[in-house]
C-alpha positions in Angstrom: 180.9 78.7 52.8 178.7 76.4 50.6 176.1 76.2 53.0 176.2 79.9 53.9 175.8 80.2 50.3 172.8 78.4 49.8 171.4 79.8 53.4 171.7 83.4 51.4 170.0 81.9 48.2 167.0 79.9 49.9 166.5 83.4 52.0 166.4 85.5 48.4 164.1 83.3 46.9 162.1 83.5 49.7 161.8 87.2 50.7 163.2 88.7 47.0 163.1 91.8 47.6 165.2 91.9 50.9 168.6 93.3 50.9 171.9 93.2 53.1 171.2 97.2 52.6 168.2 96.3 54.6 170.2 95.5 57.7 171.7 98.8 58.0 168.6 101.0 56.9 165.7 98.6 58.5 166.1 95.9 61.0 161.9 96.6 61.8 161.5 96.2 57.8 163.4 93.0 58.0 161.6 91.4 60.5 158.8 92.1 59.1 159.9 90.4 56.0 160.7 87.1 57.5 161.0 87.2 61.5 163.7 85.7 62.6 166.1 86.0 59.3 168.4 88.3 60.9 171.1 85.2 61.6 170.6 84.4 57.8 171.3 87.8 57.0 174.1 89.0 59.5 175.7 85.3 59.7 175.6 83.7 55.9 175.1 86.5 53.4 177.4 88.7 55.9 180.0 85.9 55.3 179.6 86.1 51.0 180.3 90.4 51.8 182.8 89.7 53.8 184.6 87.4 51.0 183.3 89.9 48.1 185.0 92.6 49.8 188.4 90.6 50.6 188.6 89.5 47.1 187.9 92.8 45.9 190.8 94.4 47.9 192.2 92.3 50.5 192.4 90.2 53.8 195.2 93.5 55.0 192.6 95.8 54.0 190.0 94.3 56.2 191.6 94.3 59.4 194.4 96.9 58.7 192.6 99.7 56.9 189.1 99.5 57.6 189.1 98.3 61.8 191.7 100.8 62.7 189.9 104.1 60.5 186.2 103.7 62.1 186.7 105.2 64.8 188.4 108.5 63.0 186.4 108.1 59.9 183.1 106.3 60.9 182.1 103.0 59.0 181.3 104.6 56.2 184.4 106.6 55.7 186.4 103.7 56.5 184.8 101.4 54.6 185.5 103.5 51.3 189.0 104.1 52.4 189.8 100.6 52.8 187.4 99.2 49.9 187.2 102.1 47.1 183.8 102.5 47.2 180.7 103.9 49.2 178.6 101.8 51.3 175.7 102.4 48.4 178.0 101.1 45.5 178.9 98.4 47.5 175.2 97.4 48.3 174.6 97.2 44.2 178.1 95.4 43.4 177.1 93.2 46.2 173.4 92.0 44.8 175.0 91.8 41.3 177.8 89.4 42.7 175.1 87.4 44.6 172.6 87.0 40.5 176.0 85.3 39.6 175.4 81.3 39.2 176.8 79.6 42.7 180.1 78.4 40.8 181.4 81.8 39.9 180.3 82.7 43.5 182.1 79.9 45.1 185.3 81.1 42.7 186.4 84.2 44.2 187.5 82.2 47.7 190.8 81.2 48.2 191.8 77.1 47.5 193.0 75.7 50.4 
């Protein structure tokens, strides 16, 4: 998670202005951004959401709320049913949690 970590800061400081929110609105927009940074993107920063959201909620959450209500819901429903927030409050929580210094980052996973 460390080195997805810094994959996601090396890519903000490069292309600043580009967003996970980008993803889902503009995969042309990204591209044109950086080329090839959609692994950075979907792979490393997806990983830090995918943490931010488990610690927010939970790991049962995840795979027991969200999966099963897409279908019946869509993503976006789902995602607010099993998170407590809309996809657009979750894209600003999200770049606030990423401004955090790395160690404050790195706190919200689990110790082993």
């Amino acid at each position: 998670m460390a080195y997805a970590l810094e994959q996601t800061q090396d890519l903000r400081d490069l292309v600043p202005d580009l967003t996970i929110q980008d993803l889902a609105d503009s995969r042309e927009r990204v591209g044109s951004y950086c080329g090839l940074c959609f692994g950075v993107m979907q792979y490393a920063t997806g990983q830090w959401a995918t943490a931010w959201l488990v610690n927010r909620s939970s790991l049962d959450d995840f795979f027991f709320t969200f999966y099963p209500n897409v279908y019946e819901l869509g993503v976006d429903g789902a995602f607010e049913k099993a998170f407590g927030l809309t996809m657009e409050e979750f894209y600003v929580e999200f770049e606030e949690f990423l401004e955090l210094p790395a160690d404050q980052q790195m706190a919200i996973l689990p110790n082993p």
